[in-house]
N, C-alpha and C positions, 0 to 999 in steps of 0.2 A: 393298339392292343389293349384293351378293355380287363382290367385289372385293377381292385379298387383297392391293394395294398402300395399304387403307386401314383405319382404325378406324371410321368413321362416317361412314355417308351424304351426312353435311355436305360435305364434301370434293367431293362430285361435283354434288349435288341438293338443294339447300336450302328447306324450307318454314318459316316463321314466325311464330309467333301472337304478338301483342302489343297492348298498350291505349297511345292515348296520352296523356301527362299533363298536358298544360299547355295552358291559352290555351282559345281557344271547342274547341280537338278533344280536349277530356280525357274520358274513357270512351270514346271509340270502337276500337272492334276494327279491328283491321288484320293483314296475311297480306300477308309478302313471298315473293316464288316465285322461285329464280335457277335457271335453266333446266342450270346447268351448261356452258354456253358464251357465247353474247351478249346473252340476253335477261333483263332481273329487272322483274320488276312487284310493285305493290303495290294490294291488293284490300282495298277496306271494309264488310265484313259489313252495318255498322249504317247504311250506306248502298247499299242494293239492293244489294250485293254488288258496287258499278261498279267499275272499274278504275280506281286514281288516277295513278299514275305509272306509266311505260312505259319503261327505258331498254334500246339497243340499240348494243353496245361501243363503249357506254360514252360513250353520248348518249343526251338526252333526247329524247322523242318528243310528249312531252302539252304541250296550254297549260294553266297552272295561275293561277285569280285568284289577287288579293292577298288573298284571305277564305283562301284555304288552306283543310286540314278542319275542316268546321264541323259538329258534334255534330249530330244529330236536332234536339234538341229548340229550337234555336236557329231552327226553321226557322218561318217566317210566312208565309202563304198569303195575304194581304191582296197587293190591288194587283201592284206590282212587288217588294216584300220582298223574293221566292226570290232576287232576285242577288245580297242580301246575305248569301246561305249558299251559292251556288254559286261551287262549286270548282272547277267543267268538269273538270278531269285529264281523261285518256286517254278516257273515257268516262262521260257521266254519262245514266241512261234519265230518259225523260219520257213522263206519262201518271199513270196506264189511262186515266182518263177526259176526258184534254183535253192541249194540249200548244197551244204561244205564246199567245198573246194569252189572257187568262182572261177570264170573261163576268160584268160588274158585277151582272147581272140574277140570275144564276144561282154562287153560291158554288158548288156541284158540281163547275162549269169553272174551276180555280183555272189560273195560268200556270205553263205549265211542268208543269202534276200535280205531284203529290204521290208518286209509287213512287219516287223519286230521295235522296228523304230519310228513305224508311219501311226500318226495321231487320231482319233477318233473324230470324225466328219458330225457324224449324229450318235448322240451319247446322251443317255438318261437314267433314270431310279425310277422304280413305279416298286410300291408297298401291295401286296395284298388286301382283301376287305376286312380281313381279320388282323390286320400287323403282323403276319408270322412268317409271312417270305416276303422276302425281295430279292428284284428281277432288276439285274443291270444291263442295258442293252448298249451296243457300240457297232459302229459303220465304218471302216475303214476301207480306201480304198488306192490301188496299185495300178496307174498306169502312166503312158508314153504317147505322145503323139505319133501318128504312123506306125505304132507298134500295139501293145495290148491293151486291156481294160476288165481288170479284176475286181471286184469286191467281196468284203468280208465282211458278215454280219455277224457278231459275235455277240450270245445272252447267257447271261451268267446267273447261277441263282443260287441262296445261300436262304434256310429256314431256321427258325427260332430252336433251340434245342437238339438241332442234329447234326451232329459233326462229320458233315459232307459239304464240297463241292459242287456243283453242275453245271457242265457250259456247252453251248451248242454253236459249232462254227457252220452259216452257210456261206459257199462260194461260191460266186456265179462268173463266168464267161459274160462280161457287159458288151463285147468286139463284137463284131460282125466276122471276126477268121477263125479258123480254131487257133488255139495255143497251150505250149508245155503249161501244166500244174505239175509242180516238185512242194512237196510242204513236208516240213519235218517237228514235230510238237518237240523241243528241248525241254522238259520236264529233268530240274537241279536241285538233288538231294543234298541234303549235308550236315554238319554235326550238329546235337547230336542224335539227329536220327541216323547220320550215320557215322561208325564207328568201327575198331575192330572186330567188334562183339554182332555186327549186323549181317544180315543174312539177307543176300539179295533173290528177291523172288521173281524167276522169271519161268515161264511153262514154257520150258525149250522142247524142241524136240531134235536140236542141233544149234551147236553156236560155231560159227565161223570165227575166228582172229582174224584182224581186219591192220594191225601194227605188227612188226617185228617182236616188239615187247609181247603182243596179248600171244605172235605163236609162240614162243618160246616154254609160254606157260598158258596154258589150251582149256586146264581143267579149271583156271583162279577166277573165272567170272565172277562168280558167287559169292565169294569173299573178298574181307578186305584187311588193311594191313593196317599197321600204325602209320603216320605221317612218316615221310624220309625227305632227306634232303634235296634232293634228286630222286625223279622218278618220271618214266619216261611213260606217257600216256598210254592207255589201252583203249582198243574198239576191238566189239564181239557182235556182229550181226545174227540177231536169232531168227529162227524159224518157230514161230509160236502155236502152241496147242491152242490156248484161245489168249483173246485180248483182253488180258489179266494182269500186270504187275506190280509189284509193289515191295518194299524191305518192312523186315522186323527186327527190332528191338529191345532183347531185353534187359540191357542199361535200364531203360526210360520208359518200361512197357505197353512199347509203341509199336502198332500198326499200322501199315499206308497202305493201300492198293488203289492201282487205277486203272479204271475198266474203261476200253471204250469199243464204239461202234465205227464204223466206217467203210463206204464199198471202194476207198482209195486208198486206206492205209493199209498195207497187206506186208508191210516190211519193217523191222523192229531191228532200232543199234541200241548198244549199252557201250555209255562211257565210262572209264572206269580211270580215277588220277589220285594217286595213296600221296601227293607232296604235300610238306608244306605249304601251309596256305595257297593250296591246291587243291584241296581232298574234298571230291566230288564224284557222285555217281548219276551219270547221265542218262533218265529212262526214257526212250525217242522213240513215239513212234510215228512212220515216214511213208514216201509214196510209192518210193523205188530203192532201189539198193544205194549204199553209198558209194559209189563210185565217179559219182559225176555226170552230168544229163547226157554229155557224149557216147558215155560206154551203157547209158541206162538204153538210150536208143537203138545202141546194139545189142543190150541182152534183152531189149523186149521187155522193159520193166518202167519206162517212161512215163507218166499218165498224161492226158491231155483233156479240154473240155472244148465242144463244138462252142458255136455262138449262139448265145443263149441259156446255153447248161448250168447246172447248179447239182454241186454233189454236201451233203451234210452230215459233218464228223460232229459227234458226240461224247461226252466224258464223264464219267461219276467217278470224282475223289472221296473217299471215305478214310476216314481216321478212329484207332480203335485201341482201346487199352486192354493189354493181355495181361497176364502174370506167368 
């Protein structure tokens, strides 16, 4: 970046590679990006490439477990295991082949998939000619012998002075059979962007209660409570005007929204958990309903790709100060 009030790019546009050393996250690659004005993320290669932390001047945006990062290899596909390696941060992907509930009958439907904890194959930084973007690219890839053959190309890209996101996931069918695509983008809000005071923005045009708790109280999507001691989880499956969502803030006079494209995501959950060191709102969006790939295949809401196929989900996260 060509700028003679300075020595090094650092100054204005900061990229980072580093490993970290200690505790279950020691080997994992990590990439901090500071936009050069309000935005710094940090991205985990050896973790699909997700976004782990998100701050925006100089707040935090993500909910982050108590597991913090937790290496690949730490990761167990039995039962409920995976939440002992989920991190959630700003964004954690779930799938190829399955995403909540995993099928006891069938190991292939593990919870949550497996691409959330699988490492980048080919993984690079390329700068711009001007130093004013940069493009992080990562290849991960999902499969089985005698079974399937997924891959994820995920590019990420973050510019000097704009506080936005952009990442483009393509999937491709590498098999020769067709096979289920289940993907659910877990996108984890949390304090304090989020708060009593936050107003969760979603263009319903119906939300479904998905837990006992979210029927009980059908209208409380939108809002959120203070922390409680107990507090029993919500899921509200929406039907979206368009692919739009995002919370505001004005604690912190913060806005998020996040747009995306996609011809396979046509199904959107909201988590919603007001606990103690809980308190998160999950903005998902997915390729079928939540119910499980069993009853997806019965309502006719499964996705699938032939061999060969390749479908390409798109995202622009923007961050914005209101008053």
């Amino acid at each position: 970046m060509r700028n003679e009030y300075i020595g090094n790019d650092v100054q204005l546009f900061d990229v980072r590679e580093y490993t970290f050393a200690s505790g279950k996250a020691k080997g994992t690659r990590a990439v901090d990006i500071w936009n050069g004005k309000g935005l710094s993320v940090t991205l985990l290669p050896d973790r699909c490439l997700d976004v782990y932390t998100v701050r925006f001047n100089n707040h935090n945006m993500a909910y982050h477990t108590a597991n913090g990062v937790v290496a690949p290899q730490y990761y167990n596909e039995h039962g409920i295991a995976f939440l002992r390696s989920f991190a959630a941060g700003f964004l954690t992907t779930c799938g190829l082949k399955n995403y909540g509930v995993g099928d006891p009958d069938d190991q292939t439907y593990t919870f949550h998939g497996r691409i959330g904890h699988t490492p980048a194959e080919n993984y690079g930084i390329e700068f711009s000619e001007d130093g004013k973007k940069v493009r992080i690219h990562a290849l991960m890839r999902e499969s089985m012998i005698f079974g399937y053959n997924f891959t994820l190309k995920r590019t990420l890209e973050m510019e000097y002075g704009k506080d936005e996101i952009r990442f483009t996931d393509e999937v491709k069918n590498e098999g020769y059979t067709e096979s289920h695509l289940s993907m659910l983008y877990h996108f984890n809000m949390g304090y304090p962007l989020l708060s009593e005071n936050a107003k969760i923005v979603i263009p319903t045009k119906k939300a479904v209660p998905g837990t006992d708790h979210a029927k009980r109280y059908p209208d409380s999507w939108n809002t959120f409570t203070k922390p409680e001691p107990v507090f029993e989880e919500m899921l509200f499956e929406h039907d979206l005007e368009k692919k739009e969502v995002g919370i505001d803030n004005s604690d912190i006079n913060t806005s998020l929204r996040i747009k995306f494209d996609s011809p396979v995501l046509d199904h959107f959950l909201e988590w919603k958990a007001c606990q103690a060191g809980t308190y998160v709102c999950g903005l998902e969006p997915m390729t079928a309903t939540n119910s499980g790939h069993k009853a997806n295949e019965a309502n006719g809401t499964q996705k699938r790709l032939a061999p060969g196929e390749s479908v390409t989900n798109s995202f622009v996260i923007t961050f914005d100060t209101v008053k």
